[in-house]
C-alpha positions as CSV (number, residue, x, y, z in Angstrom):
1,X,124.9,103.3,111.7
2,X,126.0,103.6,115.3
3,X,123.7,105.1,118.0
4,X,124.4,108.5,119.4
5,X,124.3,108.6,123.6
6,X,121.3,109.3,125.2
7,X,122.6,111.6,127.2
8,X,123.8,113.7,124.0
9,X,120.7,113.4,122.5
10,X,118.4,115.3,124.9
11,X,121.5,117.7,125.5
12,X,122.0,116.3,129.8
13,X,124.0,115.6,131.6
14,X,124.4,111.6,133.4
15,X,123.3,113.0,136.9
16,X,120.2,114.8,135.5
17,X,117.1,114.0,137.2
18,X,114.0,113.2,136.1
19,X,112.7,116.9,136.0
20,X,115.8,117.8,134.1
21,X,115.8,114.8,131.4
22,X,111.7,115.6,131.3
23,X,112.4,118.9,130.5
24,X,114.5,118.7,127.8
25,X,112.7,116.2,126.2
26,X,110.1,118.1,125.6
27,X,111.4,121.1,124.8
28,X,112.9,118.9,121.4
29,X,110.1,117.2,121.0
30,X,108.5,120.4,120.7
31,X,111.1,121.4,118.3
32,X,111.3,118.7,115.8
33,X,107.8,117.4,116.1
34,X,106.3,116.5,112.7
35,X,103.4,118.2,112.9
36,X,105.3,121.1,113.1
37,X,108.0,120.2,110.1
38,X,106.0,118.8,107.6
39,X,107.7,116.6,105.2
40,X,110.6,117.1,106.8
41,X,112.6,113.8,107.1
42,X,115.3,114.9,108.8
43,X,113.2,116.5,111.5
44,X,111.1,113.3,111.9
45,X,114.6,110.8,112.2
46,X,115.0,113.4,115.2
47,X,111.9,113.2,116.8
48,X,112.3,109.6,117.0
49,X,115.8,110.4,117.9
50,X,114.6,112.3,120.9
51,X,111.4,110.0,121.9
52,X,113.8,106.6,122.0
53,X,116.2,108.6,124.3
54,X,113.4,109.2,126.7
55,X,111.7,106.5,127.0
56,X,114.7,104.8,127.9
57,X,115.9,107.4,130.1
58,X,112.5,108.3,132.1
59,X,112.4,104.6,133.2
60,X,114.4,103.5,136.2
61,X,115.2,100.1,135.4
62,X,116.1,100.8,131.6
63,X,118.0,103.7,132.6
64,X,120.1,101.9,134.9
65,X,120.5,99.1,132.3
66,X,121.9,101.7,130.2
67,X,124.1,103.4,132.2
68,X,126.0,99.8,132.8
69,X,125.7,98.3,129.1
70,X,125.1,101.3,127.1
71,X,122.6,100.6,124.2
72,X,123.6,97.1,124.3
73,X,121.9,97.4,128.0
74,X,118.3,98.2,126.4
75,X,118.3,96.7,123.0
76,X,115.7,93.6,123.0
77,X,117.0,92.1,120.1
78,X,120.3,91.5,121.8
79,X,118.7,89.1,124.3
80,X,118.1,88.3,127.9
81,X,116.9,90.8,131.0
82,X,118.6,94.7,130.0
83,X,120.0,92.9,126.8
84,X,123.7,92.9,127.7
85,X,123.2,90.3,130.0
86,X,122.2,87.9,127.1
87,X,125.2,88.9,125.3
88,X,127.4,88.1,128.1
89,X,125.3,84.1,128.5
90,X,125.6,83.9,124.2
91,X,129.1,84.7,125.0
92,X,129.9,82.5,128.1
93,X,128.0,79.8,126.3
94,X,130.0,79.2,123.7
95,X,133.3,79.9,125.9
96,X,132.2,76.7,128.3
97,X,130.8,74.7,125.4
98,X,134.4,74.9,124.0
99,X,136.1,74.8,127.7
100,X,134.1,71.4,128.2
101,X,135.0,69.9,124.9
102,X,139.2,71.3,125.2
103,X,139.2,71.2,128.9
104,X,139.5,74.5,131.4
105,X,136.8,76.2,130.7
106,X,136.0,79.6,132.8
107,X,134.3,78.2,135.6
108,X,132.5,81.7,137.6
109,X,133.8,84.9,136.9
110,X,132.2,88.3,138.1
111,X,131.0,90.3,135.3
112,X,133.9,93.4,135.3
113,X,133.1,95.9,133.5
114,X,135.0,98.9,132.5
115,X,133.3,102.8,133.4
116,X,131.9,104.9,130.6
117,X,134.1,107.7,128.9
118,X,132.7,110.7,129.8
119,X,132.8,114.1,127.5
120,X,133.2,117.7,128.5
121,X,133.1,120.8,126.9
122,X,135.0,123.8,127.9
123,X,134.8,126.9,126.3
124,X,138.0,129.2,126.3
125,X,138.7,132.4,125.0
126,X,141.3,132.9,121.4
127,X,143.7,134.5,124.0
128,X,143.8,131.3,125.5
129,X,144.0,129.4,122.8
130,X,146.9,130.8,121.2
131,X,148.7,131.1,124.5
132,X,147.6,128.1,126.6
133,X,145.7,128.0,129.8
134,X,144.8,126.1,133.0
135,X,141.5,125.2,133.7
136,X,139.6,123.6,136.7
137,X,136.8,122.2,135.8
138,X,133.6,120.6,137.6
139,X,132.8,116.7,136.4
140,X,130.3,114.2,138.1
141,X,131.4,111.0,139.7
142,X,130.4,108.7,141.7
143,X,132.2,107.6,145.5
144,X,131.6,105.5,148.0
145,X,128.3,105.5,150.0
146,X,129.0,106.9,153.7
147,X,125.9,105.8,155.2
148,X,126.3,102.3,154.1
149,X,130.3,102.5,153.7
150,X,130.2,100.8,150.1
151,X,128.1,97.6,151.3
152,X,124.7,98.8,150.1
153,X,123.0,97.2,152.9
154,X,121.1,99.4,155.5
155,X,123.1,100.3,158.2
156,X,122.8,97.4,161.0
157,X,122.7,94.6,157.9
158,X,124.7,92.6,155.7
159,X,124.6,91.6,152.2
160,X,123.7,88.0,151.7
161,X,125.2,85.3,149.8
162,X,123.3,84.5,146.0
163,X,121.1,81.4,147.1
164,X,120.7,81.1,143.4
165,X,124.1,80.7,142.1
166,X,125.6,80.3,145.7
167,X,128.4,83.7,145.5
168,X,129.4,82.6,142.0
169,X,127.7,85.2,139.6
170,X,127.1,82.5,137.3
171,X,124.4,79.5,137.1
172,X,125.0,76.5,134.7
173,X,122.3,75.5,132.6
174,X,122.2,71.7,131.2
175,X,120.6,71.2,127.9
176,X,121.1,68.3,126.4
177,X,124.9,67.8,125.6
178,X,125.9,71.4,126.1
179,X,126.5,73.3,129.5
180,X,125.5,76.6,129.6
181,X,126.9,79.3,131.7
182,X,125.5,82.6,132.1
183,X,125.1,85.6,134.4
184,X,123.1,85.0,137.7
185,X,119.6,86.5,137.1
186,X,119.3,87.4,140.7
187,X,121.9,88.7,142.0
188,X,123.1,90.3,138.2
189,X,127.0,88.5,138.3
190,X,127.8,89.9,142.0
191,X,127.2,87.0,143.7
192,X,125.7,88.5,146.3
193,X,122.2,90.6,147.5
194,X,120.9,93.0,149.7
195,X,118.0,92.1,151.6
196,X,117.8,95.5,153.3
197,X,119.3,97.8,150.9
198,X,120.6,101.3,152.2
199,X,118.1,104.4,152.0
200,X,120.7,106.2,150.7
201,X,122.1,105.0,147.3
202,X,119.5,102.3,147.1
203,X,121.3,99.4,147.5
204,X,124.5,100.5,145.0
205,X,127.0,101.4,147.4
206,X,128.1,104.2,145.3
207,X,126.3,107.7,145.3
208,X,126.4,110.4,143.0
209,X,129.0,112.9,143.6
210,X,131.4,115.6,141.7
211,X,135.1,116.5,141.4
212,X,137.7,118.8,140.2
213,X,140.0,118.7,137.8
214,X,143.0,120.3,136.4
215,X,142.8,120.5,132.6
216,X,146.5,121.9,131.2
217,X,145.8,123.3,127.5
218,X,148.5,123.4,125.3
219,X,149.0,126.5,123.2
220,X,147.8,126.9,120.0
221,X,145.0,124.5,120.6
222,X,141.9,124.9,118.2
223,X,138.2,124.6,118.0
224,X,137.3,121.1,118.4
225,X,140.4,119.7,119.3
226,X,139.8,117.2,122.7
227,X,142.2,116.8,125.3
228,X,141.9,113.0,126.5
229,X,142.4,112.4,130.7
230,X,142.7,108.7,131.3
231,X,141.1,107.0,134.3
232,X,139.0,110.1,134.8
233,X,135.6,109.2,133.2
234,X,132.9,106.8,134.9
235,X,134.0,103.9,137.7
236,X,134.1,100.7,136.6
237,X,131.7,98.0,137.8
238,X,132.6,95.1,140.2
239,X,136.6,96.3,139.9
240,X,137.0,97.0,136.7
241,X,139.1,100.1,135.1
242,X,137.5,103.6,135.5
243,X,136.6,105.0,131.6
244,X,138.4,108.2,130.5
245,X,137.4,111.4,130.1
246,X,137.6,113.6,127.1
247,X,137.7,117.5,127.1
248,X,136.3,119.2,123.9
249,X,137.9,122.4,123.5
250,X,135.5,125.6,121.9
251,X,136.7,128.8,121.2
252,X,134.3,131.8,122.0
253,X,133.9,134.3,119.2
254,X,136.0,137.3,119.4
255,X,135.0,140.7,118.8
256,X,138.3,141.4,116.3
257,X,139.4,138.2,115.2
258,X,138.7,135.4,113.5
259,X,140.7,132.4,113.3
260,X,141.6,130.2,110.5
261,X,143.7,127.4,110.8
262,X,146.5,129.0,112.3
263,X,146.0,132.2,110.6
264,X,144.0,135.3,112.4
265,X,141.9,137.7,110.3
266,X,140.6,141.0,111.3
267,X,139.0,144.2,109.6
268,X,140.7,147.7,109.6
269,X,138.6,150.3,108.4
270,X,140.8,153.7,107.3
271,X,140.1,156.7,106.4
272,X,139.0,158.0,102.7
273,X,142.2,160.4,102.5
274,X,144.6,157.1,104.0
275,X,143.3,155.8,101.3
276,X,144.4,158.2,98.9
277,X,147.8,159.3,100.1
278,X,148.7,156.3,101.9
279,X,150.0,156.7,106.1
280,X,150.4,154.7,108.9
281,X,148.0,153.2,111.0
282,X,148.0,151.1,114.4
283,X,146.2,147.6,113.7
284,X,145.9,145.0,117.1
285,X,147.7,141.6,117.4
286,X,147.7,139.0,120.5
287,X,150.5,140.6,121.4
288,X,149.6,144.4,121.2
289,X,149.4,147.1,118.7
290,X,151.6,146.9,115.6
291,X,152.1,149.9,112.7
292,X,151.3,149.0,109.4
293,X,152.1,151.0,106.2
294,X,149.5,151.4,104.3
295,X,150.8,153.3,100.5
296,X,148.7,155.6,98.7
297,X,146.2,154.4,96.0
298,X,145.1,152.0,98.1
299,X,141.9,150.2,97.2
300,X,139.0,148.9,100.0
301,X,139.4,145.0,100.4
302,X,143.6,144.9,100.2
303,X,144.9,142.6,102.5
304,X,148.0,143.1,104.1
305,X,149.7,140.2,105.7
306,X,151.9,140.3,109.3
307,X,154.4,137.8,109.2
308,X,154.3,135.1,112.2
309,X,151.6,137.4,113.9
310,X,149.3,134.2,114.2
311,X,148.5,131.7,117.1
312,X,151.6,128.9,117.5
313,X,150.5,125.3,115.6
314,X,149.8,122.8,118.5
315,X,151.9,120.4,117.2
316,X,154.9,122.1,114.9
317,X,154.8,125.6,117.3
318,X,155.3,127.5,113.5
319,X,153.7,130.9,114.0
320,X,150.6,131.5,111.2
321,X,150.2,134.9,110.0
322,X,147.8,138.1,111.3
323,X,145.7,138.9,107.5
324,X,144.6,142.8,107.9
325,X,141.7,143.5,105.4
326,X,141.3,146.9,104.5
327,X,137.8,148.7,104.5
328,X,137.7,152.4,103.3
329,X,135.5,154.0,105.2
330,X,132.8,156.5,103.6
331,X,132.7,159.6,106.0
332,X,129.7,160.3,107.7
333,X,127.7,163.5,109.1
334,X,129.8,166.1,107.1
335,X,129.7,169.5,107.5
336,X,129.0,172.0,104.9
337,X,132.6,173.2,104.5
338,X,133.0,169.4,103.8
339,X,131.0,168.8,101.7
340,X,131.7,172.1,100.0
341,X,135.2,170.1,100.0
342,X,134.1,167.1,98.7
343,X,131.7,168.9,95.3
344,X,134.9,170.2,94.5
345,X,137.4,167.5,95.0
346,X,134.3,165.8,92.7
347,X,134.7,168.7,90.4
348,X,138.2,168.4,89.7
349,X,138.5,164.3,89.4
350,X,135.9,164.3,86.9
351,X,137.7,166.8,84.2
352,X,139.7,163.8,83.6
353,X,137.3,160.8,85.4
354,X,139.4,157.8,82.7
355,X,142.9,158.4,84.8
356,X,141.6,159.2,88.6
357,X,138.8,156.6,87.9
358,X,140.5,153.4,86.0
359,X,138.2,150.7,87.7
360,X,134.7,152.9,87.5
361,X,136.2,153.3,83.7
362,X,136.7,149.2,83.1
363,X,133.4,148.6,84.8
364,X,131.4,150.9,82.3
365,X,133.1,149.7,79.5
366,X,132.0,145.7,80.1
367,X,128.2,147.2,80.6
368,X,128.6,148.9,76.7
369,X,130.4,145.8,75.4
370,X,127.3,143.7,76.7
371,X,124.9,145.9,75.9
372,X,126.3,146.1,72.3
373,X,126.1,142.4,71.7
């Protein structure tokens, strides 16, 4: 089973600082603690969830493993300094044994790496939804260092060439038959490194920033639903393509409707004598008030369906249907002319309670019939 992000599992961002990511693990930690859910496995796969996260993320040097390899970065059983790395010598390995023994083998490459996909999560309203929307939104990034214009090296130096592997990014290893290539361990594939590294993004020529974006959402989008922008997620490393980010679309609740699919639900309470003698009422859609006919006799929970009064399906643009469930609504604080009213309405209806009273009639019925058995 896959590894969740880091990231997602203390619930931060990837600019949080320390503080933040400190924060938030111990407010889970806290939460899912085994002391305080006892025998509770699912609690306990959690805390160690939560503790792994952080151990990884409150230390510099694994953290910045696994912001360039992911888990692969800071997994010991993959091998080698930050793990990735020993991949990458396994892999280049077995690439120059075979290069040596076929001819043209790789000979040294720069490790290229492509940027992380990043995930958002925008909350829109159901009006939005149904109708589509424009959003800008705020996402980190990282841009080139100004004080060091991208070199890394304090201002008034120069990055060096790799004395180990000479401005390659990879060293050759002899044993016995077999060449072995693999990534520089000083200089980490870049071939080069920076004596005097900048005070300002520490010797990565890149600094933590944030941008804006325009995020177009199509009508009749729903809850869940992401909305993929390509080239927009982390930089690359040493060239290679920027990740993509992905915009997770959730609805907020609305105080009338509720969505289904492509269907909208909503309540309508009406009045006792509506009820009775049937009228008209006024119910809301997304596009304003409609009338609805409600006939006589009519019984608390009916629904009444509105054709194509719905949110537009994303993909077909066919128009669901607005579902208007009916709630008969019990007066309160009568006066006592209604009331008077009411004892005699009472009055009346129970001279002949079997025809005014059919259901209240069935129900007593099935409690005799069990009670008789």
């Amino acid at each position: 089973m896959s590894k969740r992000d880091f990231y997602e599992v203390l619930g931060v961002n990837r600019d949080a600082d320390e503080a933040e990511i400190k924060k938030a693990y111990r407010k889970l930690a806290m939460k899912h603690h085994p002391d305080r859910n006892p025998d509770n496995k699912e609690a306990e796969a959690k805390f160690k969830e939560v503790k792994e996260a952080y151990e990884v993320l409150s230390d510099t040097q694994k953290r910045a493993a696994y912001d360039r390899y992911g888990h692969a970065g800071v997994d010991p059983s993959v091998g080698g300094a930050g793990g990735q790395q020993g991949f990458d010598g396994f892999a280049d390995a077995f690439s120059d044994i075979f290069g040596d023994i076929f001819g043209g083998g790789r000979g040294g490459r720069s490790n290229v790496y492509r940027g992380a996909d990043l995930r958002y999560n925008l909350e829109i309203t159901l009006e939005e939804a149904a109708r589509g929307a424009e959003k800008t939104i705020r996402i980190p990034t990282v841009e080139e260092c100004g004080t060091c214009n991208g070199s890394g090296a304090k201002p008034g130096t120069q990055p060096q060439t790799c004395s180990t592997c000479g401005g390659s990014g990879q060293v050759r290893i002899q044993q016995g038959f077999f060449s072995i290539q693999q990534t520089c361990p000083k200089c980490h594939g870049t071939g080069r490194v920076v004596p005097n590294p900048c005070t300002s993004c520490r010797g990565a020529g890149r600094v933590k920033s944030h941008k804006t974006l325009e995020v177009k959402i199509p009508a009749g989008i729903d809850e869940g639903m992401r909305l993929r922008h390509a080239g927009h997620g982390e930089p690359g490393v040493n060239g290679g393509p920027s990740g993509d980010l992905y915009v997770e679309i959730h609805i907020r609740p609305h105080p009338v409707f509720q969505r289904e699919g492509d269907d909208l639900h909503c309540e309508m309470p009406i009045s006792f004598t509506t009820a009775a003698l049937g009228g008209e009422i006024e119910i809301p859609t997304l596009d304003g008030m409609a009338r609805l006919k409600i006939p006589s006799e009519t019984q608390s929970g009916r629904v009444f369906r509105l054709r194509a009064k719905g949110i537009r399906n994303v993909r077909s643009h066919a128009p669901g249907d607005l579902l208007c469930h009916v709630v008969v609504e019990t007066p309160v604080n009568l006066t006592e002319r209604q009331k008077e009213l009411l004892r005699e309405f009472e009055e009346v209806s129970s001279s002949d309670a079997d025809r005014h009273n059919p259901k209240a009639k069935s129900w007593m019925d099935k409690v005799r019939d069990f009670f008789a058995t």
